[in-house]
VMD Tcl script that draws the C-alpha trace (Angstrom):
set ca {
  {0.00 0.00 0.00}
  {2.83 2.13 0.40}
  {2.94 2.59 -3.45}
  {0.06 4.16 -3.11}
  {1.04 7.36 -0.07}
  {0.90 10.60 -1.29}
  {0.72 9.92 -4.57}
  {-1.72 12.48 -6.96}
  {-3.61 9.82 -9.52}
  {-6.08 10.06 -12.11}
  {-8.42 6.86 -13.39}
  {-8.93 7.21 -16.76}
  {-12.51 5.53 -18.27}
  {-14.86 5.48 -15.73}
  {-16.85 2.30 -16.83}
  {-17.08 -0.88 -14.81}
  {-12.89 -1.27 -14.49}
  {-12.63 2.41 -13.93}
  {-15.39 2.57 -11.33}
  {-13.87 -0.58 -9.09}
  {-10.68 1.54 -9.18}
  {-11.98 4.46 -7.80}
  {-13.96 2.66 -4.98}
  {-10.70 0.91 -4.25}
  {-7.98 3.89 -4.17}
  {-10.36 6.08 -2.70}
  {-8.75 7.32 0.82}
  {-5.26 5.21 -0.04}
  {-3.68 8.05 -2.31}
  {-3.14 12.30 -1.66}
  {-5.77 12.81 -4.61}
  {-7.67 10.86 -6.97}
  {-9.92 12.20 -9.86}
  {-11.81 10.66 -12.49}
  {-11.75 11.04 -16.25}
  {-13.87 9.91 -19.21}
  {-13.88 10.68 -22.95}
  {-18.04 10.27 -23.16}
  {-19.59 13.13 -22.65}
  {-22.64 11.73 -21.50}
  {-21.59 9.70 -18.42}
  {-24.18 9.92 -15.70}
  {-22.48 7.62 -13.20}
  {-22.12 9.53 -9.99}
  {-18.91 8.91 -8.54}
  {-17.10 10.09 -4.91}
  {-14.24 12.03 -6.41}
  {-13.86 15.04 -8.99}
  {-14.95 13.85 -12.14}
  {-13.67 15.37 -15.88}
  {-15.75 14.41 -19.25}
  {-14.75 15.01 -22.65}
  {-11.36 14.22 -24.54}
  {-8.34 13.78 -22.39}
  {-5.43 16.67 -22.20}
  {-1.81 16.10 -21.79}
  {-1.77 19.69 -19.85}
  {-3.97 17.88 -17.51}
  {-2.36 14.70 -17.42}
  {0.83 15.66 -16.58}
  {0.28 17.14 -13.53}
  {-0.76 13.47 -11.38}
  {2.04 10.74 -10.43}
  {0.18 8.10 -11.45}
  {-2.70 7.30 -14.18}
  {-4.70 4.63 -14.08}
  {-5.93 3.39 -17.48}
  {-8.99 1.47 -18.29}
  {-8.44 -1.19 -21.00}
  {-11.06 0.45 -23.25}
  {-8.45 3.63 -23.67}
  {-5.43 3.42 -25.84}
  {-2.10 4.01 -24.20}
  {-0.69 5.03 -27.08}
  {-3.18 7.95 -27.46}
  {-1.72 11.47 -27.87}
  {-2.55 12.73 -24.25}
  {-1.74 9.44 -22.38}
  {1.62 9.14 -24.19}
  {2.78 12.40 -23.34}
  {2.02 12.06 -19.92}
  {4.02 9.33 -20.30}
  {6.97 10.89 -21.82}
  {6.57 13.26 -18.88}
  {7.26 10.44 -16.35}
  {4.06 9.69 -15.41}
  {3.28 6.03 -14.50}
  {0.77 4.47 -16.31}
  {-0.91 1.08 -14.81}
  {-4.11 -0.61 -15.09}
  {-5.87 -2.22 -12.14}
  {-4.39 -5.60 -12.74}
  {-1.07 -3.98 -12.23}
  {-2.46 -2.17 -9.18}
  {-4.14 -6.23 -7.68}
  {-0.36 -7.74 -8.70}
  {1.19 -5.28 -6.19}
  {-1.43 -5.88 -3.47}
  {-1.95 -9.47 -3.62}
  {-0.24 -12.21 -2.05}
  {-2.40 -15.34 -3.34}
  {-1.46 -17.67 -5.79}
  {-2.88 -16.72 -9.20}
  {-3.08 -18.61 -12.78}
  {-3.55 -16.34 -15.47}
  {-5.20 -16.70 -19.03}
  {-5.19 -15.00 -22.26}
  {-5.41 -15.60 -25.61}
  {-7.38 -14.47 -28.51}
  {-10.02 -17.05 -28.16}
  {-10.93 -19.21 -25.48}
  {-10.14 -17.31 -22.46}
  {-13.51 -17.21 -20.51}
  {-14.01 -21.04 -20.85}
  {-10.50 -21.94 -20.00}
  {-11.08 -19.37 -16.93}
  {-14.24 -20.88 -16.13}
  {-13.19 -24.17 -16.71}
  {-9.57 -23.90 -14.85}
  {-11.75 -22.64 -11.50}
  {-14.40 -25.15 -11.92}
  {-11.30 -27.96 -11.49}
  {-9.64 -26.03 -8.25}
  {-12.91 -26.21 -6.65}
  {-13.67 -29.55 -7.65}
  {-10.33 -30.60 -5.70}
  {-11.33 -28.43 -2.79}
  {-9.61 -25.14 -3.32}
  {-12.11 -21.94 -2.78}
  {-10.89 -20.22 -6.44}
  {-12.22 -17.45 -7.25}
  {-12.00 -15.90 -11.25}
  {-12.01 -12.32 -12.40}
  {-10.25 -9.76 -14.82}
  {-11.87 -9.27 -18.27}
  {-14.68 -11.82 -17.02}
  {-16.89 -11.46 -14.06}
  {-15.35 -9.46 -11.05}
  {-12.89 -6.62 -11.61}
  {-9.61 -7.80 -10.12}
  {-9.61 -5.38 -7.43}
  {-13.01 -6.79 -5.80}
  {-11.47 -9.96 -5.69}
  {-8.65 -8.90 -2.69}
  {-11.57 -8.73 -0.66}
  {-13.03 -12.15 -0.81}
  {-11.18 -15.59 1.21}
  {-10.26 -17.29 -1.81}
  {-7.21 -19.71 -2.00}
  {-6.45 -18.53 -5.16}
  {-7.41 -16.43 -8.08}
  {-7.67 -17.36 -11.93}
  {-7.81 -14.27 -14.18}
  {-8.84 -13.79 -17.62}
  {-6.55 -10.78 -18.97}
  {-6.90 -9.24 -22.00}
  {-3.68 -7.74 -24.17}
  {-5.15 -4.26 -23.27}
  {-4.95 -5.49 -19.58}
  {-1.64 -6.76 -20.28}
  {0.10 -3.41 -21.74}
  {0.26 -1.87 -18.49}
  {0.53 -4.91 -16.31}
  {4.28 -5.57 -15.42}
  {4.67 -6.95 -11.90}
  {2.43 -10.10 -12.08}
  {3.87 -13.32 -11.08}
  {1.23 -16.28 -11.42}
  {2.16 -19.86 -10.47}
  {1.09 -20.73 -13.88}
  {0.12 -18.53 -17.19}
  {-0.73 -19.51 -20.75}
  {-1.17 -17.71 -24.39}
  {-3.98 -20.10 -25.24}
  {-3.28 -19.12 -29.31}
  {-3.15 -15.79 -31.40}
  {-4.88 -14.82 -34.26}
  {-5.58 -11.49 -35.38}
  {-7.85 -8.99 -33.66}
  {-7.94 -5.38 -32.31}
  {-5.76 -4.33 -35.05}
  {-7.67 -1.09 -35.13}
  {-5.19 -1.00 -31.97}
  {-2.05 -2.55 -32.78}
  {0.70 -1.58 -35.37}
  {0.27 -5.04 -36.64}
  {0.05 -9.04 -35.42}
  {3.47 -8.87 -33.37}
  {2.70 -6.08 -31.84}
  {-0.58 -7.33 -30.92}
  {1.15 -10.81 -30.55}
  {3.94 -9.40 -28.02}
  {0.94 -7.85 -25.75}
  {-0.24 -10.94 -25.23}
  {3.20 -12.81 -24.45}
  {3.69 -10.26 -21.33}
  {1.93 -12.61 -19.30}
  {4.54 -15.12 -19.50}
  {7.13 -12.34 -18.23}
  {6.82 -13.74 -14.49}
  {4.92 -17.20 -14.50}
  {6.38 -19.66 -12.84}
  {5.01 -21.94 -15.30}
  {4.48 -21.10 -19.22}
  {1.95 -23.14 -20.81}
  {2.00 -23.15 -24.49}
  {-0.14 -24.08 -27.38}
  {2.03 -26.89 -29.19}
  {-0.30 -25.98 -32.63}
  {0.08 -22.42 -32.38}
  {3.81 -20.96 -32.48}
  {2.95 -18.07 -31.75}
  {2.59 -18.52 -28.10}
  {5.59 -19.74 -27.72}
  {8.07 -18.70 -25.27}
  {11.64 -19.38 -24.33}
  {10.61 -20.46 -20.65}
  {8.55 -22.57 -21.36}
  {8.75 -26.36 -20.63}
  {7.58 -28.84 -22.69}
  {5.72 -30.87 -19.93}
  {3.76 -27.55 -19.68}
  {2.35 -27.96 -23.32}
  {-0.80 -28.95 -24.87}
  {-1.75 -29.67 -28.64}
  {-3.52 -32.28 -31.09}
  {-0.51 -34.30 -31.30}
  {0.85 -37.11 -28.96}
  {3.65 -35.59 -26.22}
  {5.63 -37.57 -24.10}
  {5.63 -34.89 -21.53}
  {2.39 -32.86 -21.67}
  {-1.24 -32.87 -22.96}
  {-2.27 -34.33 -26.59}
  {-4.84 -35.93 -28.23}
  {-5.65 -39.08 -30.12}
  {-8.10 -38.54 -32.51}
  {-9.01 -42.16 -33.74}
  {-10.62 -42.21 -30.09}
  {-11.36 -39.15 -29.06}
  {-9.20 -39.19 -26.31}
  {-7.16 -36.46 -24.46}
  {-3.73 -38.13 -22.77}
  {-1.26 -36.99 -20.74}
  {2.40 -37.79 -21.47}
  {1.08 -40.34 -23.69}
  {-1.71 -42.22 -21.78}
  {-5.32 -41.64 -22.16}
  {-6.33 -38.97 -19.68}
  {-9.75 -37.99 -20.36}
  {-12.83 -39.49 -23.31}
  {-14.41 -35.98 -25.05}
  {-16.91 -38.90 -25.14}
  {-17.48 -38.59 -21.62}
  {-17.60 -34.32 -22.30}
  {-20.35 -32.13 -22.42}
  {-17.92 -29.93 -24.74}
  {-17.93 -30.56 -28.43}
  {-15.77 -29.73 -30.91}
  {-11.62 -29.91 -31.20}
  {-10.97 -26.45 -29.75}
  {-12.56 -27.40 -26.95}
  {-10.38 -30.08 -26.45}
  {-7.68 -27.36 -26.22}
  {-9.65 -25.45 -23.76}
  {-10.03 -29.25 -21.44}
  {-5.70 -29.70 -22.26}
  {-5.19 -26.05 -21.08}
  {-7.48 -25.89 -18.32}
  {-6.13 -29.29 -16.75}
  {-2.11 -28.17 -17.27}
  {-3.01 -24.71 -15.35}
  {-4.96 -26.11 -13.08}
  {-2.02 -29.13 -12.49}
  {0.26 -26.03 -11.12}
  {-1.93 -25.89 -7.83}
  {-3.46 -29.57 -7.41}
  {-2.01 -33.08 -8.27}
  {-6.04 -34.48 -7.94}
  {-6.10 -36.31 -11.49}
  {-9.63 -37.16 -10.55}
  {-11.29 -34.26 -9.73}
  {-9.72 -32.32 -12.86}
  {-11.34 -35.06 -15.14}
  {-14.42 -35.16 -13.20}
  {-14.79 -31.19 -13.83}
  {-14.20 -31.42 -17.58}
  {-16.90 -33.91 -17.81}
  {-19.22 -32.28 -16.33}
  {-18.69 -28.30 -17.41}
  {-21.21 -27.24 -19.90}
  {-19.65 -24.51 -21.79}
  {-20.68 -20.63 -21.65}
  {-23.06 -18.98 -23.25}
  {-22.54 -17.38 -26.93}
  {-19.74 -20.05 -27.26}
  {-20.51 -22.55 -29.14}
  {-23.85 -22.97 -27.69}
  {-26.32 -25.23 -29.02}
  {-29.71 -23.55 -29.23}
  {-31.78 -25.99 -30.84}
  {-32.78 -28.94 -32.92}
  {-35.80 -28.71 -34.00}
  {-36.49 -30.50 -37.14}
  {-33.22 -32.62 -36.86}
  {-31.16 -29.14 -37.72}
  {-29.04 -27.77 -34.57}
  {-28.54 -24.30 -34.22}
  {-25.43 -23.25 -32.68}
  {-24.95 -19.94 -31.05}
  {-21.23 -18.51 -31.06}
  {-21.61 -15.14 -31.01}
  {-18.39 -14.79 -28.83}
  {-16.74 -15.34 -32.36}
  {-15.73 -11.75 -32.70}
  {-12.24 -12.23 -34.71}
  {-11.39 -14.55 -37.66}
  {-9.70 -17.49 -35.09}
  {-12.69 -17.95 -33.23}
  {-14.67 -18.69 -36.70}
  {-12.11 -20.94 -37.66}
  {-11.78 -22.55 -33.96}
  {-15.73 -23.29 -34.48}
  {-15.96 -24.65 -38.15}
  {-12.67 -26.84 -37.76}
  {-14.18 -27.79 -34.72}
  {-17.67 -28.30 -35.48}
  {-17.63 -28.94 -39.20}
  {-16.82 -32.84 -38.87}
  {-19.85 -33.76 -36.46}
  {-22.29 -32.15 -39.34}
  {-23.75 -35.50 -41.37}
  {-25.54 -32.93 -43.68}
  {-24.79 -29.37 -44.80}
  {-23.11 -26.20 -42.44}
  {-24.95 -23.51 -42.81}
  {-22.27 -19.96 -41.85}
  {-23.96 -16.84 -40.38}
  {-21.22 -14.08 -40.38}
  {-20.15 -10.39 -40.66}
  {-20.26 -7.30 -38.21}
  {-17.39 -5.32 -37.68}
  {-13.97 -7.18 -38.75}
  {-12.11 -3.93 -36.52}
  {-9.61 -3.95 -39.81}
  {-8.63 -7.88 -39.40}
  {-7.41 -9.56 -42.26}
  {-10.03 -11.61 -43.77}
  {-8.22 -14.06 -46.25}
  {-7.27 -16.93 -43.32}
  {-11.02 -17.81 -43.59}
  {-10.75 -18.74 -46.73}
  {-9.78 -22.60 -46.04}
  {-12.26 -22.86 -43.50}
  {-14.98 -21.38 -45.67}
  {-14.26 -24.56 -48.01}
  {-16.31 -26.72 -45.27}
  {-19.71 -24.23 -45.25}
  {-21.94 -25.04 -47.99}
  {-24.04 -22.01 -47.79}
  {-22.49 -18.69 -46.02}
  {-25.29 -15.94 -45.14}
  {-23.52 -12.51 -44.40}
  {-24.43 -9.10 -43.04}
  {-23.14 -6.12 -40.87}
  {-20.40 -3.29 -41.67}
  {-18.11 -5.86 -43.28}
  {-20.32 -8.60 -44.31}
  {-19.68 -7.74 -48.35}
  {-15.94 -8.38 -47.53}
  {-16.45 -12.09 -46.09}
  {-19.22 -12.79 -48.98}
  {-16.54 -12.57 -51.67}
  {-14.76 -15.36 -49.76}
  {-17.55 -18.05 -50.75}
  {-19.02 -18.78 -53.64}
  {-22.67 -19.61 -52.46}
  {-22.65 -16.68 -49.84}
  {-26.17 -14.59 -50.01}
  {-26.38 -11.01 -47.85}
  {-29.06 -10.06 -45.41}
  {-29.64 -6.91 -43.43}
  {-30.45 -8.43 -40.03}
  {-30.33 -11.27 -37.66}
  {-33.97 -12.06 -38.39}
  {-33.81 -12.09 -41.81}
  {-30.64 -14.18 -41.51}
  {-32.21 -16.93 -39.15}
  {-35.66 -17.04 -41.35}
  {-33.16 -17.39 -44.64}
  {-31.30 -20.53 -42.52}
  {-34.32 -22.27 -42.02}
  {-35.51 -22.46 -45.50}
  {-32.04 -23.80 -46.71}
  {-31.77 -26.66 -43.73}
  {-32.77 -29.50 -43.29}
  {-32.48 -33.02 -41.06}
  {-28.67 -32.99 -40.61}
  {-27.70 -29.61 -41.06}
  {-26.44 -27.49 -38.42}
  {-26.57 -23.47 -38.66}
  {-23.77 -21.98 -37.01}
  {-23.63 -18.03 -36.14}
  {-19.76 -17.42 -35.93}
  {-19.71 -13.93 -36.73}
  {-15.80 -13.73 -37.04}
  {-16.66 -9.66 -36.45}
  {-17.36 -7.94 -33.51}
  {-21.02 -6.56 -32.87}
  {-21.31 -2.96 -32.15}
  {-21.98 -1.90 -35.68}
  {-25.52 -3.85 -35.13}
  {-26.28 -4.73 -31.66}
  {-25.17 -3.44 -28.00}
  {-22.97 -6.15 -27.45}
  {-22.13 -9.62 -28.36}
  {-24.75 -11.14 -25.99}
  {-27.39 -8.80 -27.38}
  {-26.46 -10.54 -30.57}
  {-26.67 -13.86 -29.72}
  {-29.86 -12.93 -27.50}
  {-31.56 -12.01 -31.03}
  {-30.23 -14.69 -32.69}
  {-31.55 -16.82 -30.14}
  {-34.85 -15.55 -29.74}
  {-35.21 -15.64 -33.55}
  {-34.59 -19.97 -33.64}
  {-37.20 -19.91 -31.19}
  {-39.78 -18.51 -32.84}
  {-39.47 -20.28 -36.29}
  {-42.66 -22.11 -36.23}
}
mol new
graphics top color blue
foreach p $ca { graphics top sphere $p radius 0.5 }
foreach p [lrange $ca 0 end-1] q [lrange $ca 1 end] { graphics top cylinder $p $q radius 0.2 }
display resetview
């Protein structure tokens, strides 16, 4: 806490990060003050609050800032403040300081919420009180108030940029693929954002399949991938089995989770979780019985023998792919794509394989012209409905219908979940 004496700070975005921040710091520090770029902000707050666009003049003047992950570090004012030796830190940086728990942290550019979700579900099953937070749930710095053993964090590469002084007991880059590039210089930069949360893990657990999360620490006993390893997690596809350092480990059989990227997420989840518990058992018995998030893969419906899948947590290219790859070889009939939204200035063309497995590809949003000139059978829509009642005259007994959006959703919808919400409600009331 000492970090924290007379030190002048300013928390910049005052949404649900910003806001735990404040409540947290208030009383700890000589000042604090609020900033926000809206405008329009009605939230009422215990501490001097500024709206409007952010000005170095202004900045300049505290010790420290405190950045939400929904603000650019890189923007004019914030980088100048830097230059001017102001610290910049998020909250994670500000919970790595303060806590003194064990912590396993996860990020990736698909995956992360089930592998947290999963990875906590395990801990408790072999008797440890874990609690999860960061990007999902619970802001990090609500969680130093609760008795948990040990915390597993989702952290996004925004989180990441101003994190430095984390140390989990285990960490993993569960794969990269490009996103946010309307906020990186390109896919290393992006890439390298992500690979900070290896900087102090005591373990490093990597994604065999995807060499981009590599990392010189890490071990391969602390690996997971499709293949066979001799020292960590693989996979035996003639069975369907998951083993570990070459013996079967776990039947997807046995799994409520479908698809092969979810046998990732079960590999991951079971090699983090191995940092803190040696209880084989209860780490198998947790995978079998987890039943996935919502607006991830999420089967909706069959009516009519055609299942409706829900992924509207597909916001970049690699989740798409993740869910076709994945889903495309349990379909006996025709896949049926629902895509497009805002791509956020992603490069479209790795789709292109993976587009060879849909038969019929129905597009719409900002960029949905730009993914229809991937496919050959693609046909545009201007909404969700429209999309859904266009589906259902195309499938039949066999088919499956899979929105994977590969875009993110504000260009149409409030949010992801409002997405999948419509999309949703729209399946259930085909007649």
């Amino acid at each position: 806490m000492d970090f924290l004496a007379g030190k002048h700070i300013a928390v910049l975005g005052l949404g649900q990060t910003g806001q735990a921040c404040v409540a947290y710091l208030q009383g700890k520090c000589e000042s604090l003050q609020g900033f926000d770029t809206r405008t329009n902000l009605s939230v009422q707050l215990p501490v001097p609050v500024t709206l409007g666009p952010l000005e170095a003049a202004r900045l300049t003047q505290f010790d420290m800032l405190v950045v939400s992950p929904g603000l650019s570090i890189r923007s004019d004012a914030i980088a100048a403040a830097a230059h001017h030796g102001v610290e910049i830190v998020g909250d994670v940086e500000l919970f790595a300081r303060l806590n003194r728990k064990p912590v396993i942290a996860i990020t990736g550019s698909n995956g992360k919420s089930t592998v947290t979700s999963l990875v906590t579900s395990m801990l408790q099953q072999a008797g440890l009180n874990a609690a999860m937070g960061g990007n999902i749930g619970i802001p990090v710095l609500d969680l130093l108030g609760t008795d948990a053993d040990v915390f597993v964090l989702e952290l996004s590469s925004f989180q990441l940029e101003t994190t430095s002084s984390l140390a989990p007991v285990a960490a993993t880059v569960l794969n990269v693929s490009d996103d946010h590039m309307d906020r990186y210089r390109d896919f290393a930069d992006y890439r390298d954002s992500k690979l900070r949360i290896y900087r102090h893990a005591q373990r490093c657990i990597a994604n065999r399949d995807d060499a981009s999360t590599a990392y010189p620490k890490a071990l391969a006993r602390d690996s997971f991938g499709l293949e066979p390893s001799r020292d960590g997690f693989g996979y035996d596809a003639a069975t369907q089995t998951i083993l570990f350092k070459n013996q079967a480990w776990l039947s997807m059989q046995d799994c409520q989770l479908r698809g092969l990227h979810n046998v990732a997420n079960i590999q991951a989840s079971a090699a983090l979780a191995l940092a803190l518990t040696d209880d084989h058992g209860a780490l198998q018995q947790a995978a079998k019985t987890f039943k996935g998030l919502a607006h991830r893969c999420e089967l909706v419906s069959q009516r009519g023998g055609v299942s409706w899948i829900n992924d509207s947590k597909g916001t970049n290219v690699g989740a798409t792919l993740a869910a076709i790859d994945g889903l495309a070889p349990t379909v006996t009939g025709k896949l049926v794509l629902i895509a497009g939204g805002d791509a956020k200035g992603a490069d479209l063309q790795p789709m292109v394989a993976a587009l060879s497995k849909v038969d019929t590809l129905i597009t719409l949003g900002k960029d949905g012209d730009k993914i229809a000139r991937l496919h050959n059978n693609a046909k545009p829509v201007t909404g969700i409905q429209q999309a859904v009642s266009l589906a259902a005259s195309i499938a039949s007994e066999g088919d499956m219908v899979l929105l994977s959006p590969a875009c993110a959703s504000l260009d149409m919808f409030r949010n992801y979940q409002d997405r999948g919400e419509q999309f949703v409600a729209a399946v259930e009331a085909l007649q």
